[in-house]
SEGUPA-684087 format. One record per atom (N, C-alpha, C, O): x, y, z. Coordinates in steps of 0.001 Angstrom, whole numbers, padded with zeros to 6 digits, always signed. Layout:
N
XYZ
...
This chain:
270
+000846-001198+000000
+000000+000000+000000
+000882+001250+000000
+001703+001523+000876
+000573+002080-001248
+001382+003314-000757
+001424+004310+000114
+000288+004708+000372
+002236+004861+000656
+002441+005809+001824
+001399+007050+001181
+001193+007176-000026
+000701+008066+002415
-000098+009308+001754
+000840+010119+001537
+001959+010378+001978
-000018+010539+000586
+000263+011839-000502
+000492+013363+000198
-000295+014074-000425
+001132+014138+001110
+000876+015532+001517
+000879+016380+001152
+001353+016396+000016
+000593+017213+001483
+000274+018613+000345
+001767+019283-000054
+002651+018535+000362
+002139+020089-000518
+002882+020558-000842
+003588+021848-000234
+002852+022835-000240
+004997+022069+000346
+004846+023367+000996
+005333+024209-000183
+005981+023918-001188
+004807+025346+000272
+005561+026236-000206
+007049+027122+000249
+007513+026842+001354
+007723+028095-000535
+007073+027999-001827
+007279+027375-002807
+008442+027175-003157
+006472+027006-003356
+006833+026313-004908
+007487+026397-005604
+007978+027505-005385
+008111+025865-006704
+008962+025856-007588
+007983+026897-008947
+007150+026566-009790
+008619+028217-008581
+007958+029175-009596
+008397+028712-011617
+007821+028919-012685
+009538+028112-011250
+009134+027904-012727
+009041+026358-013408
+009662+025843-014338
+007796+025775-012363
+006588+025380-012773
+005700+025764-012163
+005577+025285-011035
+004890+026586-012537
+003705+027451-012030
+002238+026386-012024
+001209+026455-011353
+002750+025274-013240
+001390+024609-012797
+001428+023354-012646
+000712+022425-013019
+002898+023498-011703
+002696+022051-011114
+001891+021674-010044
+001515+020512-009896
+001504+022896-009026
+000399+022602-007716
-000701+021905-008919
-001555+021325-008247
-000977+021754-010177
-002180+020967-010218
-001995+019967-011149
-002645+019607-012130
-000519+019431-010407
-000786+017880-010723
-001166+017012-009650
-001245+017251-008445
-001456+015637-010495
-002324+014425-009014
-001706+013489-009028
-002119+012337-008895
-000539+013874-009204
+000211+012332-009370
+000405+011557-007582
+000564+012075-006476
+000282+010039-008076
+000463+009575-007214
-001038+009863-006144
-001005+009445-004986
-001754+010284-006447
-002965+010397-005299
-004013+009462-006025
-003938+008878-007107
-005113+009515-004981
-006074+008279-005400
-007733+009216-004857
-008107+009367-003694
-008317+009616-005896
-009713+010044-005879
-010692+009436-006106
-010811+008958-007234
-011668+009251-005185
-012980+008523-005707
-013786+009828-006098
-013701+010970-005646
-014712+009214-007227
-015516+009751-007608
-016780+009432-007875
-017041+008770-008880
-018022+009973-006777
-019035+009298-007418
-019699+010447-008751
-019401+011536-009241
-020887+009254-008928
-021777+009654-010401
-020783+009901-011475
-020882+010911-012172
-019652+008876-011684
-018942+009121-012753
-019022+008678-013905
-018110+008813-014720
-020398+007932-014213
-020945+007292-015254
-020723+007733-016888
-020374+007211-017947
-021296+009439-016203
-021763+010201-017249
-021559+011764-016458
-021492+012190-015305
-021506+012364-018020
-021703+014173-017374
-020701+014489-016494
-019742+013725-016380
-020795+015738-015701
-020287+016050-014671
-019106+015186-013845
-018004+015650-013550
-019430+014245-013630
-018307+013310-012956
-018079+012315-013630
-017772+011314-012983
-018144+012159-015470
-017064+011732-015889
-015709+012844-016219
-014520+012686-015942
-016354+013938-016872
-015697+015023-017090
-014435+014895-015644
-013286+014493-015828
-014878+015250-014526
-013547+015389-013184
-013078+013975-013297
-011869+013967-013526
-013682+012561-013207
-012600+011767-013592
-011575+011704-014760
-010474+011154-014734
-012266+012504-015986
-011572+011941-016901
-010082+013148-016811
-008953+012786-017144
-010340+014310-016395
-009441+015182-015952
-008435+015109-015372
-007363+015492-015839
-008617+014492-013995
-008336+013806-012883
-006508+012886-013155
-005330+012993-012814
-007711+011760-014255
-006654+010967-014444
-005667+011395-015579
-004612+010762-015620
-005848+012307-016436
-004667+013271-017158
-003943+013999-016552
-002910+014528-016963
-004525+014099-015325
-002886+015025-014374
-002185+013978-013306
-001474+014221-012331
-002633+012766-013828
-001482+011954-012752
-002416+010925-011608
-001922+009938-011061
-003821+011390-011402
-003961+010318-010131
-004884+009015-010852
-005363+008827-011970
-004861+008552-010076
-005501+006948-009791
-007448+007497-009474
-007860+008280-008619
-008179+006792-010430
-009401+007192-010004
-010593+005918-010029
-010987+005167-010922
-010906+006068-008736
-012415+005141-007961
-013205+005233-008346
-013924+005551-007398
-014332+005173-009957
-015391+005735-010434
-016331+004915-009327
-016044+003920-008662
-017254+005505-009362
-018596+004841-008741
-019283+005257-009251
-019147+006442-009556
-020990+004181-009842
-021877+004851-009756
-023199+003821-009742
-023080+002662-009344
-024013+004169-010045
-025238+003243-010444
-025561+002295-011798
-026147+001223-011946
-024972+003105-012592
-025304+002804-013987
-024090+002219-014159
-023029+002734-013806
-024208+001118-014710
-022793+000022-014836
-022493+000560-016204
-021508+001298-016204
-022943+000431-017112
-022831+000447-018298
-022168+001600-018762
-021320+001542-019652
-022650+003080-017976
-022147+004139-018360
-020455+004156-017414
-019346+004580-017741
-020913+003554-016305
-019209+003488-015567
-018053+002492-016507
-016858+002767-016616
-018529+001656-016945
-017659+001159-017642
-017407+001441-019057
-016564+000730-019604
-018070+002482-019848
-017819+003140-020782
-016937+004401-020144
-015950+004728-020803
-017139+004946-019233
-015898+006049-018525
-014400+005562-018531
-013426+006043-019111
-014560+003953-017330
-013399+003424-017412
-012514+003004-018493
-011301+003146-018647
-013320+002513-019125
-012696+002386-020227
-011710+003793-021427
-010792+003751-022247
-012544+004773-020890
-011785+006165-022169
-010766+006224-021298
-009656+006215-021830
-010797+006289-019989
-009455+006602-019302
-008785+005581-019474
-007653+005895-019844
-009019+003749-019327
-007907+002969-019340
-007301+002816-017730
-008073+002917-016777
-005878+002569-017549
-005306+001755-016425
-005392+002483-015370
-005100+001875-014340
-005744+003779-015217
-005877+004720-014578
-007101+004635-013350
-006979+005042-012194
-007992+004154-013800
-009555+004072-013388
-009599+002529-012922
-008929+001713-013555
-010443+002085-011730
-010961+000898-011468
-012653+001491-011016
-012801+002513-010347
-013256+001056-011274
-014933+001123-011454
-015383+000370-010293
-014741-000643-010016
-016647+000779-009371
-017433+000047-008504
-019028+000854-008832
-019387+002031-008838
-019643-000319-009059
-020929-000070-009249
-021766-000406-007761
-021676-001388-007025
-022662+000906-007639
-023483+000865-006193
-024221+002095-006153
-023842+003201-006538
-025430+001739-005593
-026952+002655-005112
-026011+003175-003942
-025873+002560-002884
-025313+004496-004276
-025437+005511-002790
-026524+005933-002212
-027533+006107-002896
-026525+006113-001207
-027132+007224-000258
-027466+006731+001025
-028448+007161+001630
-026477+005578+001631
-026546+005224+003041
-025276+005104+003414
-024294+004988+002681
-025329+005140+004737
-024068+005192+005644
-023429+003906+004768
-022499+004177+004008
-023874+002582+004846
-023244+001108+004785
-022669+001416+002984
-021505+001098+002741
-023082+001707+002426
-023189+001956+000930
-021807+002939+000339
-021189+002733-000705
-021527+004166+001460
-020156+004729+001517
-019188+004170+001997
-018027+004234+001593
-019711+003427+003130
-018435+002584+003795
-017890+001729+003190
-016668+001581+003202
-018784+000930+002478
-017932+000373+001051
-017474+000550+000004
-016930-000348-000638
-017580+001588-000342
-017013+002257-001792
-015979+002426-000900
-015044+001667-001158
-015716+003439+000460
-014452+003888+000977
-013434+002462+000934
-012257+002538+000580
-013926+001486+001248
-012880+000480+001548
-012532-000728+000564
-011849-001738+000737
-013380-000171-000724
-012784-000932-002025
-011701+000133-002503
-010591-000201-002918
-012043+001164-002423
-010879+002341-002746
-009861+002185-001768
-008706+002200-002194
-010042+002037-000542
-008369+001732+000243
-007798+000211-000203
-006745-000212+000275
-008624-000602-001203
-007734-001534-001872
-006839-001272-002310
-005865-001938-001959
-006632-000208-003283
-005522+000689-004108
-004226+001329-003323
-003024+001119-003489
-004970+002245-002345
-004381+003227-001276
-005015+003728-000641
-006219+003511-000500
-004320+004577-000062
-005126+005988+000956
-005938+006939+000204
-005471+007401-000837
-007196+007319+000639
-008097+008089-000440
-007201+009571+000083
-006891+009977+001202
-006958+010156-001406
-006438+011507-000860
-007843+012642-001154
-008021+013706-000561
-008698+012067-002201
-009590+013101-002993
-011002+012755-002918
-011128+011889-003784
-012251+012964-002314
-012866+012530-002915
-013908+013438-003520
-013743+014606-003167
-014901+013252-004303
-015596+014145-005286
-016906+013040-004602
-016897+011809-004591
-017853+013878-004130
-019522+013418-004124
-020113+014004-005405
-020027+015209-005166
-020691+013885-006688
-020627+013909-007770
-022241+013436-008213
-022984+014248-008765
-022530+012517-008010
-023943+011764-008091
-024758+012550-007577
-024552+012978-006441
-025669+012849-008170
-027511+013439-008290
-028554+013705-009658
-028468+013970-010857
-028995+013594-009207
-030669+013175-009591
-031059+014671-010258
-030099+015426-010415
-032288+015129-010635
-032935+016338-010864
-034216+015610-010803
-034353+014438-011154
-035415+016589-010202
-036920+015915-010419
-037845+017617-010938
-037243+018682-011071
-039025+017475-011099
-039578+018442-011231
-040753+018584-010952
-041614+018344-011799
-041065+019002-009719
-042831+018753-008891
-043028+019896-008532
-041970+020227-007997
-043904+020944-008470
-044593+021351-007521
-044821+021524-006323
-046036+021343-006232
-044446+021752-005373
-044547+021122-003944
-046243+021321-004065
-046454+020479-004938
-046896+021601-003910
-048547+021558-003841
-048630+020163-004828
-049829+020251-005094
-048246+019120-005444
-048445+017607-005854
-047815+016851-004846
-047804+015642-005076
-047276+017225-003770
-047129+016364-003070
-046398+015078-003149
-046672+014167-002369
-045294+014937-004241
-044554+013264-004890
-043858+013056-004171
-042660+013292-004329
-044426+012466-002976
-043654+012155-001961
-042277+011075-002187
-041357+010903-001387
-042491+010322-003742
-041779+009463-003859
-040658+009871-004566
-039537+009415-004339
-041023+011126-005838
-039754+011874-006268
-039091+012836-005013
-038036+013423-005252
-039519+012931-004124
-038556+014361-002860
-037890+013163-002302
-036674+013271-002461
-038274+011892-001617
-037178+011022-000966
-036459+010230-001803
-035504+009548-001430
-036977+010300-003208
-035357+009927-003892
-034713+010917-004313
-033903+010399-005082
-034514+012128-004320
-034153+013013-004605
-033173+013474-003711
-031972+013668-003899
-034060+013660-002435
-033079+013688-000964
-031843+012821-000842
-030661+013114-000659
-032734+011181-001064
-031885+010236-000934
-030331+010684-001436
-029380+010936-000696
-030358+010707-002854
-029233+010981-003863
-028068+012152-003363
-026912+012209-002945
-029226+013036-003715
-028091+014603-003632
-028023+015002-002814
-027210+015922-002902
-028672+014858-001218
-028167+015020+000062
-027554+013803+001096
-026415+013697+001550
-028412+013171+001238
-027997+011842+002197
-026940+011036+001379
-026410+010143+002039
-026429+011179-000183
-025245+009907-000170
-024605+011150-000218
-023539+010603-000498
-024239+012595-000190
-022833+013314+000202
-022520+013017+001386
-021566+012356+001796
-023805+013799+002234
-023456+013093+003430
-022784+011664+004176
-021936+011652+005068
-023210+010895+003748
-022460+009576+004113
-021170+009918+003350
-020143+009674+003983
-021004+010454+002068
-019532+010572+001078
-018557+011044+002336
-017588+010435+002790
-019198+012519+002828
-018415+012956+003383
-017659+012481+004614
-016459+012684+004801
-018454+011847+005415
-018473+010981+006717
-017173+010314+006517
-016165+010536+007187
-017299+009301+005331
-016669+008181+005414
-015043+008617+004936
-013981+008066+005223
-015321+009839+004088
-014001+010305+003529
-013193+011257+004868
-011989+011274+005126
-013827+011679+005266
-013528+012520+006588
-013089+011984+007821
-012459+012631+008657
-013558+010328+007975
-013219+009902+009099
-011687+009143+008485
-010792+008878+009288
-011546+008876+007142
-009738+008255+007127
-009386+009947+006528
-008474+010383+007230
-009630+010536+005936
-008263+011890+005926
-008101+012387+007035
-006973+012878+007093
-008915+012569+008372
-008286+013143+009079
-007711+013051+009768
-007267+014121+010184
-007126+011532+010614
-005955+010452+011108
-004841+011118+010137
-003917+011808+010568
-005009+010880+009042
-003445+011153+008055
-003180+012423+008020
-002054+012669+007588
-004144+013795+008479
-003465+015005+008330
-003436+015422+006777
-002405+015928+006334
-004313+015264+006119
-004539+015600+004880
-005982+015198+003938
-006817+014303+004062
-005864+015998+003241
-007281+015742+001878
-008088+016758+001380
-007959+017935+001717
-009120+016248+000395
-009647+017398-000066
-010996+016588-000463
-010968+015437-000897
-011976+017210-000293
-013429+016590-000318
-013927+017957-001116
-013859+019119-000715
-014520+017382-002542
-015423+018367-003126
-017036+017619-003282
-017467+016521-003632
-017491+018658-002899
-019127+018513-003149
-020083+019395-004229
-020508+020549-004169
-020218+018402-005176
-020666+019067-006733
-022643+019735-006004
-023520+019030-005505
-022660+021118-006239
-023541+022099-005504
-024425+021977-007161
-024164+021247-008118
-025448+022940-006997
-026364+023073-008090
-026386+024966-007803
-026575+025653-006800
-026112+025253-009127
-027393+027041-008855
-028416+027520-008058
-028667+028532-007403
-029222+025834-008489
-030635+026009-007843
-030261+026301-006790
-030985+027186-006335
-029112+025888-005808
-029188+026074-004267
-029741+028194-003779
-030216+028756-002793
-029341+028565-004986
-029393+030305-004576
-030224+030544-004991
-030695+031423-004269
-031010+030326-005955
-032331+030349-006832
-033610+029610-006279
-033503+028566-005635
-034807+030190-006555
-035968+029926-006265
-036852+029424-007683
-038037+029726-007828
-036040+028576-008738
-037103+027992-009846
-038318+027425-009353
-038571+026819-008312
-038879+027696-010147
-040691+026658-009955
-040260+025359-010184
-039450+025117-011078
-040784+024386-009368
-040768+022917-009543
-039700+022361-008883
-039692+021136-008766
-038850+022971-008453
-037330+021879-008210
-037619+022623-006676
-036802+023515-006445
-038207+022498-006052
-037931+022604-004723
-037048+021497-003515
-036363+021965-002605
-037243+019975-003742
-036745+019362-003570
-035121+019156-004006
-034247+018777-003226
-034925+019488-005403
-033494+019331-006066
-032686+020846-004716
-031752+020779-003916
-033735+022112-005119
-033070+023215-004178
-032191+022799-002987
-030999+022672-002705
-033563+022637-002366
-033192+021993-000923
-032091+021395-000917
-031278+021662-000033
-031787+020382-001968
-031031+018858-001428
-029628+019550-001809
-028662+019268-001100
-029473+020357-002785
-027908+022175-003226
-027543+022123-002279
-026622+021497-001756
-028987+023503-001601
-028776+024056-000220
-027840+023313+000940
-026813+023850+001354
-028213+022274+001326
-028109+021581+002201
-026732+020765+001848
-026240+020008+002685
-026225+020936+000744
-024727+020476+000205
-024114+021849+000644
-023326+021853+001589
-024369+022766+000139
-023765+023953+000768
-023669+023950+002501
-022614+024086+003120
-024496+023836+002878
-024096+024606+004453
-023495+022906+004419
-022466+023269+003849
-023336+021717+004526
-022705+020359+004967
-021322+020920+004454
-020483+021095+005338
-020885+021287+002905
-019704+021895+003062
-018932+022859+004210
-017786+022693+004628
-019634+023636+004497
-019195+025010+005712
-018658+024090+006812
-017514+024041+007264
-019859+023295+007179
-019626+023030+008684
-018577+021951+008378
-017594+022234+009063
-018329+020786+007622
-017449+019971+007548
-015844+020686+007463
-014931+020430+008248
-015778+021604+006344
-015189+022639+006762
-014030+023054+007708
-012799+023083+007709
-015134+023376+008554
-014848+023907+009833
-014471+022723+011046
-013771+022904+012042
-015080+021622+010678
-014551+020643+011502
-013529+019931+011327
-013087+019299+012287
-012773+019845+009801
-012104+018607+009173
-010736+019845+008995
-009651+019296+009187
-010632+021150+008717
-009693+021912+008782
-008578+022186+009760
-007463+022596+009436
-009085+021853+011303
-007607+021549+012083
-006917+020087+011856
-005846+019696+012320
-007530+019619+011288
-006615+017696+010600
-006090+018148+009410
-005368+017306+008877
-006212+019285+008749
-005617+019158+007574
-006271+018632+006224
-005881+018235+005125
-007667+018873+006995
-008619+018026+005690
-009819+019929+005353
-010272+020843+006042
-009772+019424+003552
-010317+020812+002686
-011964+019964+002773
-012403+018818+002871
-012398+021182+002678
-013620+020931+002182
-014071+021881+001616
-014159+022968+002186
-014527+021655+000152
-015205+022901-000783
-016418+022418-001554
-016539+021218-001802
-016933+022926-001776
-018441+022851-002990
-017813+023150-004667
-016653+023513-004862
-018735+022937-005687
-018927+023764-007064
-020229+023221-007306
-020680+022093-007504
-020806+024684-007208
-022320+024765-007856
-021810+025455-009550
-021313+026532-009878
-022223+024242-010321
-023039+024699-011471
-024060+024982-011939
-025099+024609-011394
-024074+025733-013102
-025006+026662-013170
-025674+025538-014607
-025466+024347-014376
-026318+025790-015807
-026698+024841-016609
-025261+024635-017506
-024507+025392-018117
-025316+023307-017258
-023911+022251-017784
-025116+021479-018947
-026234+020977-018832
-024045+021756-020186
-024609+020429-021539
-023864+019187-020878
-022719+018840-020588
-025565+018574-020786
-024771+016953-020204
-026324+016048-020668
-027373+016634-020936
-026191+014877-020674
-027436+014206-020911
-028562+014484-020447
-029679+014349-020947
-028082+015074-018990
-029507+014923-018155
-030239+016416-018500
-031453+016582-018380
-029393+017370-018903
-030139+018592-019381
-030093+018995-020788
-030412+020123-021164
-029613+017874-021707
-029662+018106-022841
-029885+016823-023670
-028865+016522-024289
-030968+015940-023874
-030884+014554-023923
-030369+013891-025243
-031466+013654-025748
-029746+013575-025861
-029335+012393-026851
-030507+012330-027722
-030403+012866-028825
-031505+011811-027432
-032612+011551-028008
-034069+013036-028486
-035239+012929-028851
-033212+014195-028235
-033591+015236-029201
-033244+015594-030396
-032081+015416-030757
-033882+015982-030969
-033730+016312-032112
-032182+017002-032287
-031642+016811-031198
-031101+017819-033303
-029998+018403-033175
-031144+019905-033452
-030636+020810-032791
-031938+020233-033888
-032376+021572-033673
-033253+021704-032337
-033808+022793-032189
-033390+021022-031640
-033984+020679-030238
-032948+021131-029030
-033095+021841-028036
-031720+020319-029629
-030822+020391-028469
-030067+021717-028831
-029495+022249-027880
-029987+022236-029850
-029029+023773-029974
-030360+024966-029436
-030176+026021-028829
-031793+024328-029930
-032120+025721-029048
-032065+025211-027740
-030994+025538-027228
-032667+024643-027093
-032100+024330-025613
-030512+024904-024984
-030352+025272-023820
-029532+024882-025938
-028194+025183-025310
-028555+026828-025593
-028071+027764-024956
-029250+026903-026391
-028996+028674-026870
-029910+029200-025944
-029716+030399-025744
-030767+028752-025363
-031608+029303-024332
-030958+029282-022884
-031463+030027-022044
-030026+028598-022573
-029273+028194-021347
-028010+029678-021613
-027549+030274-020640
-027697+029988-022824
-026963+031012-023228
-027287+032317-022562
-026637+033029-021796
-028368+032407-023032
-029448+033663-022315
-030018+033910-020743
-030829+034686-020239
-029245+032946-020300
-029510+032964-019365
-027960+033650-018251
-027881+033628-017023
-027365+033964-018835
-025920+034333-018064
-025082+035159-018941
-025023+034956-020154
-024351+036205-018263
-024252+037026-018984
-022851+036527-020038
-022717+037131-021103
-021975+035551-019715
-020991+035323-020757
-021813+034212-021953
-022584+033261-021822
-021360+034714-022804
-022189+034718-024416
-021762+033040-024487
-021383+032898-025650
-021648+031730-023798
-021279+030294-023945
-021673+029318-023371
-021698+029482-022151
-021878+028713-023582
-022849+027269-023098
-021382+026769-021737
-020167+026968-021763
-022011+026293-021025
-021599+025415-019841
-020991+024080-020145
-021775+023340-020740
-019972+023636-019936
-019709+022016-020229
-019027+020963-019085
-018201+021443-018309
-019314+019781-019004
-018529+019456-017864
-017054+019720-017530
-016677+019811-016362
-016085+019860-018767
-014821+020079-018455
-014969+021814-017535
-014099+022144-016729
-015714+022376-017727
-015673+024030-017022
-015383+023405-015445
-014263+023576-014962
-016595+022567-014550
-016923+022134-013959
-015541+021310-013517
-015153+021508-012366
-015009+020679-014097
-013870+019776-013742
-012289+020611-013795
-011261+020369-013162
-012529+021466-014619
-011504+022631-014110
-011238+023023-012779
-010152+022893-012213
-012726+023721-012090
-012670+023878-010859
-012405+023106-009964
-011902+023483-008905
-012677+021964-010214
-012718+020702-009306
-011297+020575-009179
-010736+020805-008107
-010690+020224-010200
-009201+020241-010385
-008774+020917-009432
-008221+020225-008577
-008811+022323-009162
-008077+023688-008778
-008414+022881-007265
-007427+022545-006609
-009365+022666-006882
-009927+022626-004955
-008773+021310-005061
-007688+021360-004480
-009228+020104-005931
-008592+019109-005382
-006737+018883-005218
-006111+017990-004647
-006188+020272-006088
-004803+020135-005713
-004309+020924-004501
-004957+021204-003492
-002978+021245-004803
-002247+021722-003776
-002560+023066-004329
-002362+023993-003544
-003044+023399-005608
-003132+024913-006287
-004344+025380-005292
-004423+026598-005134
-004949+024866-004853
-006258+025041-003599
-006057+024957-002611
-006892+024672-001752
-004691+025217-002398
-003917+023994-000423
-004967+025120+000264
-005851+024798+001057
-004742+026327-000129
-005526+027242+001366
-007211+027788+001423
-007911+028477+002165
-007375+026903-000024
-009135+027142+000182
-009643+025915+000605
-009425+024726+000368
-010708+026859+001606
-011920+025620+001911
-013024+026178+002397
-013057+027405+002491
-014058+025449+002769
-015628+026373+002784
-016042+026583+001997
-017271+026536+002047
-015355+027008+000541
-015542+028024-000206
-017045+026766-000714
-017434+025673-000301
-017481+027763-001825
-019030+027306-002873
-018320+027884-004323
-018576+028957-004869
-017791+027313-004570
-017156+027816-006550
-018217+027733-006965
-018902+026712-007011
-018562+029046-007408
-020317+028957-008700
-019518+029036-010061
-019261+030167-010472
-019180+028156-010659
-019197+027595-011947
-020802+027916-013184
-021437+027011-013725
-021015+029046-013292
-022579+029371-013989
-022263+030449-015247
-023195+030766-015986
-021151+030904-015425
-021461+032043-016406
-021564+033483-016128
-021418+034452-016874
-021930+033369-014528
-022524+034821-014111
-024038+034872-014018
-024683+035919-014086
-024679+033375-013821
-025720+033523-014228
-026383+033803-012800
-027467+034379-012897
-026000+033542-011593
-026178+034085-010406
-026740+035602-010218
-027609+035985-009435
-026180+036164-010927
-025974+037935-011171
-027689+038228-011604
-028276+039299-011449
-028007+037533-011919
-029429+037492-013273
-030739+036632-012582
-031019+035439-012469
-031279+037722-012249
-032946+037418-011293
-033368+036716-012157
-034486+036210-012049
């Protein structure tokens, strides 16, 4: 098993300016890395050097991930969103090594009303994008902070600042990734362990742009997501995995708490 990975002191070697964001030698799990969003940070991930834990539900799409990356990636397929359910992803990933990174990545979107009452879309919804970070975080938090190191990102939504019609449940389950970032935070920061968010804002990914539209379907859809923020360009997962990048190296050693809004500026725009 290899020895952990520590952060880097400074100062750095200025002429490589972008070596704080390499991953060599570290080991990140990542859930919801099937597709979208958290294939994009795995596939990133493993071009700057680390070892990556995909997880997700969908076998088919995890092993189409693993596969673009190759030797880099080992895949575990599993329904998050319970304590027992993290504890095992954590300890198929300490097969490899010490987790230095992990990315909670996996969620859902629904679209109700709260006056319909779908009681069955809000507790899977919850389930997903609040209760399996939570356990993510738990389980990643209780081995980085023995070792005195790590970095835990928690993929946030817009919605968390926004009041859309229908996604009250998706809101909530943001929200509630946001303040679990703060306080973890604040607890995991005298061990030497980061904790940060990235809320995106609308990302082209399957789940908001589907395959099975038309190609004049899916460009007005992206061109309407355009209009919605003031820089004139569609959203993509690599934007999203940029940031991720930045928290999960040493180029991030002194942020944490933080909420990276990854949107365009679209925050700015009632």
């Amino acid at each position: 098993m290899q020895e952990p990975v520590t952060p880097v002191d400074y100062p750095l070697d200025a002429s490589r300016p972008l070596g704080a964001l390499r991953l060599d030698g570290r080991i990140a799990v990542i859930t919801g890395a099937a597709s979208g969003i958290g294939r994009g940070i795995a596939q990133m991930f493993a071009a700057v050097g680390a070892r990556v834990v995909l997880s997700d539900r969908n076998a088919q799409g995890l092993a189409e991930t693993a596969r673009a990356i190759g030797a880099a990636a080992v895949a575990h397929v599993a329904e998050l969103g319970t304590k027992d359910a993290a504890e095992r992803l954590a300890a198929f990933a300490e097969t490899i090594g010490p987790i230095d990174i992990w990315v909670n990545g996996a969620g859902i979107g629904s679209a109700n009303a709260v006056s319909e009452g779908n009681e069955e879309a809000y507790r899977r919804t919850i389930a997903i994008n609040q209760d399996a970070v939570f356990w993510g975080c738990s389980a990643a938090a209780r081995r980085m902070e023995p070792r005195g190191s790590g970095s835990i990102i928690n993929i946030s939504s817009i919605a968390a600042d926004k009041g859309d019609r229908k996604l009250a449940a998706y809101s909530m389950s943001k929200a509630a990734v946001n303040a679990l970032t703060r306080v973890l935070a604040n607890e995991g920061g005298p061990a030497g362990v980061r904790v940060n968010a990235v809320a995106p804002g609308f990302i082209v990914t399957e789940m908001t742009v589907p395959s099975d539209l038309s190609a004049a379907a899916r460009e007005a859809r992206i061109a309407q997501s355009v209009k919605r923020a003031p820089l004139p360009i569609a959203g993509y997962p690599e934007d999203v995995a940029h940031a991720a990048l930045y928290l999960a190296s040493d180029a991030g050693r002194y942020v944490t708490g933080q909420v990276i809004r990854v949107n365009g500026g679209a925050t700015m725009i009632p």
